[in-house]
C-alpha positions in Angstrom: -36.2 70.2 -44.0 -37.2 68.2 -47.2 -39.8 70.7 -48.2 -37.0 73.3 -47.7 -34.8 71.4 -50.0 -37.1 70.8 -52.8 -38.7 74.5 -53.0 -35.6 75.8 -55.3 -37.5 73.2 -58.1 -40.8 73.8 -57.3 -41.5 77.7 -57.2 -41.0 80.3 -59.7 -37.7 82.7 -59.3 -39.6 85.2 -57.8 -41.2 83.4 -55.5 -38.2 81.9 -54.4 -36.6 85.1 -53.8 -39.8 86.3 -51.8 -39.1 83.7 -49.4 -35.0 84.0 -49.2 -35.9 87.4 -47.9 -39.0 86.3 -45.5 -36.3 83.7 -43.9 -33.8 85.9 -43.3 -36.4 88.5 -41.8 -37.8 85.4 -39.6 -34.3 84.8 -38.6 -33.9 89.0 -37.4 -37.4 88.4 -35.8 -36.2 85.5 -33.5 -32.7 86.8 -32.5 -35.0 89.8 -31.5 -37.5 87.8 -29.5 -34.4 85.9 -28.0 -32.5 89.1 -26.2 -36.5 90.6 -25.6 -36.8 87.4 -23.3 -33.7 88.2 -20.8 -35.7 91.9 -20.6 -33.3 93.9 -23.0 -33.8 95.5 -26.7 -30.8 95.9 -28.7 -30.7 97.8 -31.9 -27.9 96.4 -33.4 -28.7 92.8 -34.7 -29.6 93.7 -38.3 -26.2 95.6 -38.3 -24.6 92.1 -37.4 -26.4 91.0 -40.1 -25.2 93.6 -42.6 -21.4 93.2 -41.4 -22.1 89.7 -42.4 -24.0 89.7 -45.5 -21.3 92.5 -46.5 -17.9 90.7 -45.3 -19.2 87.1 -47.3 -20.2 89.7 -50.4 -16.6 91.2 -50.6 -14.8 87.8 -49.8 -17.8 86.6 -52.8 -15.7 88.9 -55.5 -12.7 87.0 -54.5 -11.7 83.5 -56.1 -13.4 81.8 -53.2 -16.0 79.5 -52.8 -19.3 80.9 -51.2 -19.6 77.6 -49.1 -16.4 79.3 -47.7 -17.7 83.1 -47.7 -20.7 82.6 -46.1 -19.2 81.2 -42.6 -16.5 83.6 -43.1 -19.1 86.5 -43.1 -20.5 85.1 -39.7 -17.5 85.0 -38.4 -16.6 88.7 -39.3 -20.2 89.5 -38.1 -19.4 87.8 -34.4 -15.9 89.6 -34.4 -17.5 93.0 -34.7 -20.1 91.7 -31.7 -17.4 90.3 -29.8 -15.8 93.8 -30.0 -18.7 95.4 -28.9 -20.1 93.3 -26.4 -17.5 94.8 -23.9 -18.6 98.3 -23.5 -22.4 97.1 -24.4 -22.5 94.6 -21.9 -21.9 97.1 -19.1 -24.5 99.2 -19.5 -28.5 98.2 -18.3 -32.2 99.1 -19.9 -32.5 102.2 -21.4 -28.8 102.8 -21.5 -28.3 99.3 -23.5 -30.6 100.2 -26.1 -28.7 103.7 -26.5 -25.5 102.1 -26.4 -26.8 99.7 -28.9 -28.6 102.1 -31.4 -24.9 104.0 -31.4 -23.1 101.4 -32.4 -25.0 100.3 -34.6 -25.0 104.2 -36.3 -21.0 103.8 -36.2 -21.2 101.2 -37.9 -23.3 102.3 -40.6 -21.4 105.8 -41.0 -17.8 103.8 -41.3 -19.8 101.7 -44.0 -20.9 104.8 -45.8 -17.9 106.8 -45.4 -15.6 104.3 -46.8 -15.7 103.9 -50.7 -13.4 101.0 -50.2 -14.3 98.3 -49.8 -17.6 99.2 -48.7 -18.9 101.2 -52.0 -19.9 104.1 -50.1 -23.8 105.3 -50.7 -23.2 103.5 -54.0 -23.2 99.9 -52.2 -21.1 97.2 -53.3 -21.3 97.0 -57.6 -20.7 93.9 -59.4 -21.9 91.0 -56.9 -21.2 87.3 -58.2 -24.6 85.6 -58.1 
């Protein structure tokens, strides 16, 4: 945890970013691994990770403090799961990974359909950083 903490000082800007990106990809990799151990594959965990990266974004271009948007965005991603986990939970193998890939598609048509807030095709434009 140290070494985590003092890399920000250590590394170059771009290396730092390099490894932002390979974390959160590690973090997709093991919520992967974790539903592949109870014998299911669901397609829709990087779309819980877009509804959350999105929702703390918008709630970012708001006066609010990102030590606030960032839970927020969890929360809005495990709303959207909690949401789906009734009609997903029903289904088994094959069907569950279906199930999963079309939600997941809903998902990503309702963000591209919908200029606001979402940005359309266009993505979300002037992102505090």
């Amino acid at each position: 945890m140290a070494v985590v903490c003092v890399l920000p000082f250590v590394v170059r800007p771009y290396q730092l970013d390099f490894l932002i990106f390979m974390f959160i990809n590690i973090i997709l990799v093991v919520s992967y691994r974790l539903i592949a151990i109870t014998g299911e594959f669901s397609l829709a965990h990087a779309v819980m990770m877009g509804v959350g990266a999105y929702a703390s974004t918008i709630l970012a271009q708001l006066p609010i403090s990102p030590w606030i948007s960032m839970p927020l965005g969890g929360v809005a991603a495990a709303i959207i799961a909690y949401i789906l986990s009734f009609p997903l939970f029903r289904m088994k193998g094959f069907y569950f990974l279906i199930g999963s890939f079309a939600a997941a598609e809903a998902i990503r048509l309702c963000w591209v359909q919908f200029i606001f807030p979402f940005g359309g095709y266009r993505g979300l434009r002037r992102i505090p950083t």
